[in-house]
C-alpha positions in Angstrom: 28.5 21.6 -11.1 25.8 24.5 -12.0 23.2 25.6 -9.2 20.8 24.1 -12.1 22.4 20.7 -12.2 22.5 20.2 -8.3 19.1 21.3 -8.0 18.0 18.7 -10.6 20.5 16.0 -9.2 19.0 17.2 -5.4 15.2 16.9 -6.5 15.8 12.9 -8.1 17.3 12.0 -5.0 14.6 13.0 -2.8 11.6 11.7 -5.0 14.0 8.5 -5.2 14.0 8.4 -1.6 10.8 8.9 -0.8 9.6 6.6 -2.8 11.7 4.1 -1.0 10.0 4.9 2.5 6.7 4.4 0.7 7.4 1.3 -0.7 6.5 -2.4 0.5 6.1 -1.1 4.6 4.4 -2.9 7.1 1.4 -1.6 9.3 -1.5 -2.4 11.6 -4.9 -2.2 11.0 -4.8 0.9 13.1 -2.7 2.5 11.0 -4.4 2.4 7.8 -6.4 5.5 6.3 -10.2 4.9 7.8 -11.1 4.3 4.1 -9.0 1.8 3.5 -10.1 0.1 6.7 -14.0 0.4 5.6 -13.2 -1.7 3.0 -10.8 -4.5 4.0 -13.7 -4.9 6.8 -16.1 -5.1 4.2 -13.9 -7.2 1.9 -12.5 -9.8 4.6 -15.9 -10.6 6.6 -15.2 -13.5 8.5 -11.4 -13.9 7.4 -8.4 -13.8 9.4 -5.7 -10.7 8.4 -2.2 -12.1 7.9 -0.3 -9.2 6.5 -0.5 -5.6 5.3 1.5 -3.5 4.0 2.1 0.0 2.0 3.5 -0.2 -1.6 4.2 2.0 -4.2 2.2 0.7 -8.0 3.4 3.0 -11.0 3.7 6.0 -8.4 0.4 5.3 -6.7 0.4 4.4 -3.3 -2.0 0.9 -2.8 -2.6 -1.2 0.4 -2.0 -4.8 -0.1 -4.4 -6.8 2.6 -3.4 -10.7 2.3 -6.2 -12.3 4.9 -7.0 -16.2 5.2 -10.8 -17.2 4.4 -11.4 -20.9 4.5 -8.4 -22.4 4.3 -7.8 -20.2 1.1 -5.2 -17.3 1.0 -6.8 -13.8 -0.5 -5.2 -10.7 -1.2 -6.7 -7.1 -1.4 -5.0 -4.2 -3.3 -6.9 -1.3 -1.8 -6.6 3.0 -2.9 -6.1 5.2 0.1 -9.8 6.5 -0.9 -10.6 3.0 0.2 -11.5 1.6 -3.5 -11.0 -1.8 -3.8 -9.1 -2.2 -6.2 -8.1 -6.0 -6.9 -8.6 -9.1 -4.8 -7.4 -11.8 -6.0 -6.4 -15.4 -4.8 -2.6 -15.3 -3.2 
């Protein structure tokens, strides 16, 4: 195998694996960006947070809020800037 071929081969693996630690990971509150934070706060008023986690979307990395607002399951998809990007009903 050329020095050129193991570098490519090595360089694929570790984008593939990074995105793997990236993708669909669980946090707190307290560990998301303060942007992101500003606006789930903003977002999910009086609602209760159920779940958030990190995930990869076409390379970008989004924070998926799902909170519980009157009986009626929501879910934010938020940029690390803290722009909201969808919220939708779950």
């Amino acid at each position: 195998m050329s020095k050129r071929t193991l570098r490519a081969f090595v360089t694929a693996l570790v984008v593939s694996l990074s995105g793997t630690v990236l993708a669909d990971v669980e946090l707190t509150f307290e560990e998301l960006p303060e942007p992101v934070r500003k606006t789930a706060v903003a977002e999910v008023k009086a609602g209760k947070i159920v779940e958030i986690e990190r995930d990869l979307e076409n390379g970008a990395t989004v924070y998926e809020i799902e909170f519980v607002l009157d009986d009626v399951k929501y879910e934010l998809d938020i940029a690390p800037d803290g722009t909201l990007l969808r919220r939708h009903r779950d």
